[in-house]
Structure formats: C-alpha cells, structure tokens
C-alpha positions as a Markdown table, in Angstrom:
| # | Residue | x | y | z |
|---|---|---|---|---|
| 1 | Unk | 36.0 | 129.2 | 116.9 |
| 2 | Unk | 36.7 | 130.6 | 113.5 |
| 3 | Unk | 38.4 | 128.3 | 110.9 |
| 4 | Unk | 41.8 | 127.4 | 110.7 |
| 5 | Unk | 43.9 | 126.7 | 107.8 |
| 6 | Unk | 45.0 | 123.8 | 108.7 |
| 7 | Unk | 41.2 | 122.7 | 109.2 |
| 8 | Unk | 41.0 | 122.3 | 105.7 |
| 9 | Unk | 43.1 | 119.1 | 104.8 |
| 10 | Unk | 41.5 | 117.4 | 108.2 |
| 11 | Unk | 38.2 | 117.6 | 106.7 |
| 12 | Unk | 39.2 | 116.4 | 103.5 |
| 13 | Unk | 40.6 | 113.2 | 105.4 |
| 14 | Unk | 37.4 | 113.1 | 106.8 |
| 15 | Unk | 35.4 | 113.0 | 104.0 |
| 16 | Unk | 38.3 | 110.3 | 102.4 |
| 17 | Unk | 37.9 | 108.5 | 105.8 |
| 18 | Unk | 34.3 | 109.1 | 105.2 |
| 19 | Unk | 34.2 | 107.7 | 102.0 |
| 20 | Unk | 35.9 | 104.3 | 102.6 |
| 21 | Unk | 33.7 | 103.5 | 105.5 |
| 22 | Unk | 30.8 | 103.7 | 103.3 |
| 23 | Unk | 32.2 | 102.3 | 100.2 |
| 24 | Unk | 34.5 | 100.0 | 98.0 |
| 25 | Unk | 33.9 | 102.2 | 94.8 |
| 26 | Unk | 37.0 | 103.5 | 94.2 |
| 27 | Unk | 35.4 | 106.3 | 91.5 |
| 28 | Unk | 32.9 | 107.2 | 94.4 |
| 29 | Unk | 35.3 | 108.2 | 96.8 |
| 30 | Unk | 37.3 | 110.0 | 93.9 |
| 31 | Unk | 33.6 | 111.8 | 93.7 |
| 32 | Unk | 33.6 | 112.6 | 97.0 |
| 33 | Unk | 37.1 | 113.9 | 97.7 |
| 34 | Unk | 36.3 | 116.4 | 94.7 |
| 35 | Unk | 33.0 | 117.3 | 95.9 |
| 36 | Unk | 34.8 | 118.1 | 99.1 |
| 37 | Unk | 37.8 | 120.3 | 97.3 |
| 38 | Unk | 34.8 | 122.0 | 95.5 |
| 39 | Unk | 33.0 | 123.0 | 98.6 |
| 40 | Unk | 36.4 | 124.7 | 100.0 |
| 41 | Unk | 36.9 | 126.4 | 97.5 |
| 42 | Unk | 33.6 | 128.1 | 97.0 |
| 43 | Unk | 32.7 | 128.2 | 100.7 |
| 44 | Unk | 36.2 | 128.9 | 102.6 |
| 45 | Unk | 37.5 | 132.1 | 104.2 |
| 46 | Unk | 39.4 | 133.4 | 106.5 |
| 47 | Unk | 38.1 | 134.3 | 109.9 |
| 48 | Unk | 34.5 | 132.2 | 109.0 |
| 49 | Unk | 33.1 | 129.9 | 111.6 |
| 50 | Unk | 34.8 | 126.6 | 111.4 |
| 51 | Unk | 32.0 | 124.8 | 111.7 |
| 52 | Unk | 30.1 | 126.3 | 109.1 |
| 53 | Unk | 32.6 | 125.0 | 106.7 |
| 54 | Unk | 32.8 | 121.4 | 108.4 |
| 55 | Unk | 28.9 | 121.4 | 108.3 |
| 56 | Unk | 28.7 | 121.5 | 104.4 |
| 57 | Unk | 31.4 | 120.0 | 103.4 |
| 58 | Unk | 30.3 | 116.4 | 105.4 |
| 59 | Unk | 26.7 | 117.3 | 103.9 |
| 60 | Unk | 27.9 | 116.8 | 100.5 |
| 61 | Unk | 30.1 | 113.5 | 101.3 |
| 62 | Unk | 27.0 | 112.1 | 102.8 |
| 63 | Unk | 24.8 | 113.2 | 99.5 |
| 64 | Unk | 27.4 | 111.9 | 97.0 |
| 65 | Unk | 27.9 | 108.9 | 98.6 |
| 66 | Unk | 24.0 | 108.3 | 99.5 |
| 67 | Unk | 25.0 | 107.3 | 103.3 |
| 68 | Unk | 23.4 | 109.1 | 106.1 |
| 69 | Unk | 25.6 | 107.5 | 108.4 |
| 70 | Unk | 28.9 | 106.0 | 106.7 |
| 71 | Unk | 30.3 | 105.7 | 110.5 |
| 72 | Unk | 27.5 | 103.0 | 111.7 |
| 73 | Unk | 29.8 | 100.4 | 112.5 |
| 74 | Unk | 32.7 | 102.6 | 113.9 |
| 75 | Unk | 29.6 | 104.2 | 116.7 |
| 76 | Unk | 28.1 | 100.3 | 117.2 |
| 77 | Unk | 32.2 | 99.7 | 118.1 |
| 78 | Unk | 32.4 | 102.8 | 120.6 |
| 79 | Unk | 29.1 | 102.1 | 122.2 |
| 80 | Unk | 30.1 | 97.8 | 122.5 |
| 81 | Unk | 33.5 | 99.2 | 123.8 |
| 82 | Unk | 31.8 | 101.8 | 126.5 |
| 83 | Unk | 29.0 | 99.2 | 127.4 |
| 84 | Unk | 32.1 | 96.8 | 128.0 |
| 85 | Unk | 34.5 | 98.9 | 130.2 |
| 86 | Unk | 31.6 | 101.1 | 132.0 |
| 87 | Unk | 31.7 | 99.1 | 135.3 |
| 88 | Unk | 35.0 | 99.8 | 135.0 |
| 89 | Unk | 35.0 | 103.1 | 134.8 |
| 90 | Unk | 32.4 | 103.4 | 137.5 |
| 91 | Unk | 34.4 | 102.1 | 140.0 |
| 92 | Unk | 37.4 | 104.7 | 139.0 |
| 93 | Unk | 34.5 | 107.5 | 140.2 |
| 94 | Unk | 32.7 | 105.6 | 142.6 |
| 95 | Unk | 35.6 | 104.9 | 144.5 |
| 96 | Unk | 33.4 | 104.9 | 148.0 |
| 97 | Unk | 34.7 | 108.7 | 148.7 |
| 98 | Unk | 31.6 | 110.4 | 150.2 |
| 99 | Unk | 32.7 | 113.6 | 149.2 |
| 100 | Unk | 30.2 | 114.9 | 146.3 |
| 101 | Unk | 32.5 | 117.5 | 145.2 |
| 102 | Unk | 35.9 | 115.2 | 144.8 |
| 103 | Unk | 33.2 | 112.3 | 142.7 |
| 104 | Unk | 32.4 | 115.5 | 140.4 |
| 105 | Unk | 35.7 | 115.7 | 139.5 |
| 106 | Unk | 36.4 | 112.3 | 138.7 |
| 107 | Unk | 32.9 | 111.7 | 136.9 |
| 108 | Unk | 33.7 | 114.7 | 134.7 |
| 109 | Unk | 37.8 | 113.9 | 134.4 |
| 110 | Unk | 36.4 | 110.7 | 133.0 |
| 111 | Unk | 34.0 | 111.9 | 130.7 |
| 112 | Unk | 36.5 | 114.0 | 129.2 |
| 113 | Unk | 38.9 | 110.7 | 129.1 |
| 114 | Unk | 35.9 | 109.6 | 127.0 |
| 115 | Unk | 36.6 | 112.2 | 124.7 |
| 116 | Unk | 39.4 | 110.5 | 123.8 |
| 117 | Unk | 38.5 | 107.9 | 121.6 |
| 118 | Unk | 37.4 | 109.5 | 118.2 |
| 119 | Unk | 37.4 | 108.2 | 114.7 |
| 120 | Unk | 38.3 | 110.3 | 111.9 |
| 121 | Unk | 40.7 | 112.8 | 113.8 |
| 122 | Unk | 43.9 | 113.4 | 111.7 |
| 123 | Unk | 46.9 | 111.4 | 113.3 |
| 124 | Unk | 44.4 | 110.0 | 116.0 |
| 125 | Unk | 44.6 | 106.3 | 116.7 |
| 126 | Unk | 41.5 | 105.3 | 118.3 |
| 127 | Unk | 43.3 | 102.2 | 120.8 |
| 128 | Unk | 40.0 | 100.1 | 121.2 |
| 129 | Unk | 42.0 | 97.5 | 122.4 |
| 130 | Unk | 43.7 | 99.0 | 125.3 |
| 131 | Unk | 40.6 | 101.4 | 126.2 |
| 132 | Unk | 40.9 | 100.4 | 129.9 |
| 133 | Unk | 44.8 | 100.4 | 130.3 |
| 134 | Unk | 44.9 | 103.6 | 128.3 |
| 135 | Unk | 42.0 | 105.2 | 130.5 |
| 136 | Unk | 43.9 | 104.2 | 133.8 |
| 137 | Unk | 46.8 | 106.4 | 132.6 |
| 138 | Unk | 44.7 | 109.3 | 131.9 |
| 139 | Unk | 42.4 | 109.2 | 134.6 |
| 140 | Unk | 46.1 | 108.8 | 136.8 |
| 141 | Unk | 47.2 | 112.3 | 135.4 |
| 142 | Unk | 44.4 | 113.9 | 136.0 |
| 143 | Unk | 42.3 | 117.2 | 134.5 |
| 144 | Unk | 44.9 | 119.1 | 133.1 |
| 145 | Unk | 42.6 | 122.3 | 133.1 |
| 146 | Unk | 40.4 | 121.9 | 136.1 |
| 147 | Unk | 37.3 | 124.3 | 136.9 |
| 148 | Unk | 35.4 | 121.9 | 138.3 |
| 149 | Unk | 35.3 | 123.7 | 141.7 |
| 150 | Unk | 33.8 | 126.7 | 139.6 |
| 151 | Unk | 30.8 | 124.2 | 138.5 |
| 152 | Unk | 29.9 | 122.8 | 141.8 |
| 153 | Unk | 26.9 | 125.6 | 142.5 |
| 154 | Unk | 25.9 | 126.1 | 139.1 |
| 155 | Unk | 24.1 | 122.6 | 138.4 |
| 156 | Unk | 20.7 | 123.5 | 139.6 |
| 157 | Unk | 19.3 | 123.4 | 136.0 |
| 158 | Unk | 22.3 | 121.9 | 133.8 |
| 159 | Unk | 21.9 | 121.9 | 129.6 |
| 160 | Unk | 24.4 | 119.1 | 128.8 |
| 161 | Unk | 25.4 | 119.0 | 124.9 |
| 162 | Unk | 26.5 | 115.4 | 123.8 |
| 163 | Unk | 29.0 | 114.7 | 121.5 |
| 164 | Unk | 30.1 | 110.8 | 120.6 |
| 165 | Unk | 28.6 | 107.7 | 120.9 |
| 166 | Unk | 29.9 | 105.5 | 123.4 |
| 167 | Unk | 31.4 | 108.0 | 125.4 |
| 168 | Unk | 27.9 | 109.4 | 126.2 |
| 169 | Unk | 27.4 | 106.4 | 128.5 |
| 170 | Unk | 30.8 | 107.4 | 130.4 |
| 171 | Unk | 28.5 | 111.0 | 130.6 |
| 172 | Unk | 25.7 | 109.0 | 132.4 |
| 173 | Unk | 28.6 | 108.9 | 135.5 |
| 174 | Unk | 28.3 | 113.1 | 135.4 |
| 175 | Unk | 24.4 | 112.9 | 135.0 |
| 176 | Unk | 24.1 | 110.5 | 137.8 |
| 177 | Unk | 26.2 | 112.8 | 140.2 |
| 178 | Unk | 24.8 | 116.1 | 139.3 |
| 179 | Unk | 21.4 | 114.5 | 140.3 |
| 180 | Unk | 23.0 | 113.4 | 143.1 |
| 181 | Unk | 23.3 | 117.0 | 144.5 |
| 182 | Unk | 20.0 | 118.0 | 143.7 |
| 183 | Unk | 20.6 | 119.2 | 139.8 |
| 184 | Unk | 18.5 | 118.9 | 136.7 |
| 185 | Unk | 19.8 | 117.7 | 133.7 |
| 186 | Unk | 18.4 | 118.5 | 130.0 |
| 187 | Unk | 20.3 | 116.2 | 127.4 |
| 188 | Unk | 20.8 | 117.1 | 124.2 |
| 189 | Unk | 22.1 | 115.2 | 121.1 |
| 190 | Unk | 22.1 | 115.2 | 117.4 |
| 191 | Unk | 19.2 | 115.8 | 115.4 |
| 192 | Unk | 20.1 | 113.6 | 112.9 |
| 193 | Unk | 23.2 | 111.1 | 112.0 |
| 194 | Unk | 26.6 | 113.1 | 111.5 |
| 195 | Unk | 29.8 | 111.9 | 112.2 |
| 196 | Unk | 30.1 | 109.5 | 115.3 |
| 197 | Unk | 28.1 | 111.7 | 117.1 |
| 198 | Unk | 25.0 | 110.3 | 119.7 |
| 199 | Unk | 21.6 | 110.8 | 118.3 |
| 200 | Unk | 17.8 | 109.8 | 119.9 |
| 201 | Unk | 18.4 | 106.4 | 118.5 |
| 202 | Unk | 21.4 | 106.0 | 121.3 |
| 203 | Unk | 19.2 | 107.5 | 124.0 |
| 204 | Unk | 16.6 | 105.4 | 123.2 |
| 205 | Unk | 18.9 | 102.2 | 122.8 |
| 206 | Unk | 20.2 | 102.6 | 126.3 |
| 207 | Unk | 17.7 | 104.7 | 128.1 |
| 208 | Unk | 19.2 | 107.5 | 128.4 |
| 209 | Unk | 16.2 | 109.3 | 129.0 |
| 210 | Unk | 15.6 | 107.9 | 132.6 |
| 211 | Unk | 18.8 | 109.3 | 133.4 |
| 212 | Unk | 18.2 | 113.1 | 133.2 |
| 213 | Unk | 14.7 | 115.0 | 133.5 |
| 214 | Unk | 14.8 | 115.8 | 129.8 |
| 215 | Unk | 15.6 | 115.2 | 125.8 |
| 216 | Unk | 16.3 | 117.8 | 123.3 |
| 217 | Unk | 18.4 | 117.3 | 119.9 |
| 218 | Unk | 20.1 | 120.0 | 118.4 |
| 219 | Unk | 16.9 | 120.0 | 115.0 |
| 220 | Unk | 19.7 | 118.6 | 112.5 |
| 221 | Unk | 22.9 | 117.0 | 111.4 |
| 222 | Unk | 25.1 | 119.9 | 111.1 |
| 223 | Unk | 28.3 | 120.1 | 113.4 |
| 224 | Unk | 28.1 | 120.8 | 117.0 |
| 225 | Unk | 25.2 | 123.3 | 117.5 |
| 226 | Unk | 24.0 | 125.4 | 114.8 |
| 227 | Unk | 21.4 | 127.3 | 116.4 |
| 228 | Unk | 19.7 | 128.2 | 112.7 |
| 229 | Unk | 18.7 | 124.9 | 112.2 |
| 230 | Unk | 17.8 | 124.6 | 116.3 |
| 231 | Unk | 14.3 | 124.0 | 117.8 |
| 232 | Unk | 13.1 | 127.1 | 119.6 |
| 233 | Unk | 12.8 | 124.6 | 122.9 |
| 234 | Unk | 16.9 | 124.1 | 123.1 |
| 235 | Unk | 17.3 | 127.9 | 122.7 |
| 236 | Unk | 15.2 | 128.9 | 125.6 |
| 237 | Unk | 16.8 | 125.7 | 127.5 |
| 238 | Unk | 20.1 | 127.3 | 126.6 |
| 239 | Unk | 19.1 | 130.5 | 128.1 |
| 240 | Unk | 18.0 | 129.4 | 131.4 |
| 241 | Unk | 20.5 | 127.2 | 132.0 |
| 242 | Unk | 22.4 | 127.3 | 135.6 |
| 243 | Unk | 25.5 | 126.2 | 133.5 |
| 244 | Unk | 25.7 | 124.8 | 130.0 |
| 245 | Unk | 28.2 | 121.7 | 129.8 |
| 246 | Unk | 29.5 | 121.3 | 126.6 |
| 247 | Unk | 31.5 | 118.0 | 125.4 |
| 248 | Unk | 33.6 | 117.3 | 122.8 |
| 249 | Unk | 35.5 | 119.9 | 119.8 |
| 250 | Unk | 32.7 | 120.1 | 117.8 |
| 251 | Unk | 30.4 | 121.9 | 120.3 |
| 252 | Unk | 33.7 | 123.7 | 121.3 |
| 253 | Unk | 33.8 | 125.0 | 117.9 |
| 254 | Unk | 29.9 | 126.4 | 117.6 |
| 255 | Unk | 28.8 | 127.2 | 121.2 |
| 256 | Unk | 32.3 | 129.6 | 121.6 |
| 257 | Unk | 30.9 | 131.5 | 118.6 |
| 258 | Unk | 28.0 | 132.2 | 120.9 |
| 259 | Unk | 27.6 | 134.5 | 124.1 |
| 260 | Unk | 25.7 | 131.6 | 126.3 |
| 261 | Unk | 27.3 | 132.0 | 129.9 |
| 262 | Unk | 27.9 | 130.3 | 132.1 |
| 263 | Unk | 29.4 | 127.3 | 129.5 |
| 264 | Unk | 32.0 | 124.7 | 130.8 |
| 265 | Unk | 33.7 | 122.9 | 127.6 |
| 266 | Unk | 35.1 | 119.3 | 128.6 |
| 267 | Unk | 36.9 | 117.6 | 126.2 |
| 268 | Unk | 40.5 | 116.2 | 125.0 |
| 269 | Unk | 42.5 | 118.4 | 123.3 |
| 270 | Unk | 42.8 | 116.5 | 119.6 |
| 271 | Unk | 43.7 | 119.0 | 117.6 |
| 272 | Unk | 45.8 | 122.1 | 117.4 |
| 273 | Unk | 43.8 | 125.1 | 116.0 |
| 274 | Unk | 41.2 | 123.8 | 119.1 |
| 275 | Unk | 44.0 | 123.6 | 121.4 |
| 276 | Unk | 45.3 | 127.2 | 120.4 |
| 277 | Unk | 41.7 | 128.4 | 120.8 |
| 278 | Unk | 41.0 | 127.0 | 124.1 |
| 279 | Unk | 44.7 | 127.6 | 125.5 |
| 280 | Unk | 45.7 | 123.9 | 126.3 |
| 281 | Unk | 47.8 | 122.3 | 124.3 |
| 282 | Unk | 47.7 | 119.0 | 122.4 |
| 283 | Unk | 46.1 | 116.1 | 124.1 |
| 284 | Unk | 45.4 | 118.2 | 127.5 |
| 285 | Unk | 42.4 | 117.4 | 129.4 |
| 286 | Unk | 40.1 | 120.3 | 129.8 |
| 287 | Unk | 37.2 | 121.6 | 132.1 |
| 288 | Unk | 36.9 | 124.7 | 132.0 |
| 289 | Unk | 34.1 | 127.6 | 132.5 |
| 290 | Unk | 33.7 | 130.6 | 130.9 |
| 291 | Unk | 31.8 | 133.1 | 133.0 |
C-alpha cells in the first residue's frame, strides 16, 4: 500500500500519542513531535510505501524519547482484557456446530473482531470496558467481506502474520481450528517492540508456541513486514506457504507491496486510505484472498 496524504498527520498523533505514554516531559514530547515533522519532511513522497515512512518516523520517537516500548501498559491492558473475555469468545466459535467449515468462519470473523481494539488509531476509541457487549454486536453482523470458503483447502501449511497483543490470543481460536483439519501453522510476530504489536515475549508468556508447529519473528521492529530487515527462514516460510494469513493494517500495508500468493488479509477496516486500498469501507470486517 503506498502512502497516503492523509497518513501523515496519523502518524504524527502517533508519535504525540507515543510520546505521552512514555513521558510527562512536556519539552520531550515537543522533541519528539519535531523529530517526527522532520522525518516527513525529508523522507515523504508521493506514491512511496507507507510503511516505509511509518517505520522511521516511530524509530525516531522511540530514540528521542529512550523508550523501546512507550505502549507497555496499553499491550499488558489488551492482553488482561483478551485473557479476561477469551472463554467468552470461545464459546461464540465453539458453539457445538460440528461443521469445520462454518467454526472457520466464526474463529476467523472473531479474530478480525479482535482487530478492533487498537490504541493509537486517529478517532479510534478503544471500548475496553464494553469489549464483550461490543464484540456480540460485531460478531452478530458478521464478515463483511467473506472469503473464507476460498481458504478452506489452502491451510495445509499456513504462515500466519500477527499483529496486536491481546487479540493474538483471540488468533489461538483460528490456530486451534486449522489444526483441527489437518493444517500446519508457522506463527510469526515482531522482532522487536513496536507499537502494540505481539512480540516472542507474548508467545512465550502465554505459550503460544504449543499452539502451532512453529515460531518465526519478522528480524526487527519496523512496521508490518519489511522483508530487508527479515530472517532468510520467514522468506522461504513465506514462499512455501499453502496460504499466507495476514492480520491487522500494518501487515496489510507491507505484504500488499509484495507478490506472495495466495495471501488472505483479515482485519477491521480503521482507517480510510486502508479502506480505499482494500475496497471496504470504514469499519468493514474483511477476509479476503488474493490469488
């Protein structure tokens, strides 16, 4: 996905958003903002990659302000919240319908529900506090894009790219399906702390790794999947894949720079220039394949 204009005062509300998570220093997060402005304006153009814009401009937040990981306590809230409502959830997908191919649909429509709750999206309110009556009404409407039936006989050998904390334990419903019917799963996170993204330190906090047949992180901290910084192991696990599932915008925005097929994106439509890419508009809920 290549940047949009409006792009650039999101990640500038990021970085502010950024900025007073990780400190009360009023002259730091003036700091930061300008480090930001100054980043856009030697780095941004028109028709570039957005997330090679995104990628340096939360680098140089994190390296003004010091903080590897200014959103600690917003991902420690997301996983207490999944953690909290997962039984929950479970029984929305495990609904004791023996039909493997209707549980897909639900375990995927609810890991895109997942999707939802972001910190740090531009005019997103993240309702923590009415995460299970607000995931009833989605999961009632249903995928608004649905491909789902396009994925059932791909999931031999599945490369599943994570994107949040918390909701990657709603993904564990999707992993334990998929297994289910006879697939392999390769997880893959963050390399390193960015955003609220899921890194080793989640899969190793809630075992993640019993879950699917293998671990992979992206090699670094940069947005979504920037194969430059990627270990030659996730490359070739990328292309052998049966089907790549990709979660969340940020992936959205690397992996559809790339030619990797078959690729099914799921994820809430937050955002406009995503929306417009993708072809859903704002707030949809999307699963769909590109073949």
């Amino acid at each position: 996905m290549k940047v949009h204009p409006r792009c650039t005062y999101c990640l500038l509300s990021r970085i502010h958003l950024e900025a007073e998570l990780s400190t009360n220093d009023e002259e730091l997060t003036h700091k930061a903002i300008r480090g930001g402005i100054e980043v856009l304006s030697s780095t941004y153009k028109p028709g570039m990659p957005a997330a090679a814009l995104s990628t340096v401009m939360h680098r140089k937040a994190y390296e003004i302000l010091n903080d590897n990981d200014p959103y600690r306590e917003k991902k420690e809230l997301s996983s207490r919240t999944a953690e909290r409502f997962l039984p929950v959830i479970r029984s929305h997908v495990f609904n004791g319908d023996c039909d493997d191919a209707a549980t897909f649909k639900r375990a995927v429509l609810a890991a895109v529900i997942g999707n939802y709750f972001d910190y740090g999206v531009m005019g997103l309110d993240v309702p923590i506090d009415i995460f299970d009556r607000t995931f009833t009404e989605h999961f009632k409407r249903g995928l608004d894009i649905d491909d789902t039936g396009k994925m059932l006989g791909r999931l031999d050998n599945v490369v599943y790219l994570a994107d949040n904390c918390g909701e990657i334990l709603i993904d564990t419903l999707v992993f334990e399906v998929i297994r289910k019917m006879g697939g392999k799963i390769t997880l893959v996170v963050r390399g390193a702390p960015i955003l609220n993204d899921a890194t080793m330190e989640d899969v190793e906090r809630f075992e993640l790794a019993q879950k699917v047949d293998h671990v992979l992180t992206t090699g670094s901290n940069a947005i979504g999947v920037c194969l430059e910084e990627a270990p030659a192991e996730l490359k070739e696990a990328l292309a052998n894949a049966s089907l790549i599932i990709s979660k969340g915008m940020a992936n959205y925005e690397t992996m559809s720079e790339e030619s990797y097929r078959p690729i099914a994106y799921l994820l809430k439509v937050k955002c406009d220039p995503v929306g417009e890419d993708i072809g859903a508009p704002l707030g949809c809920s999307v699963a769909r394949i590109f073949e």
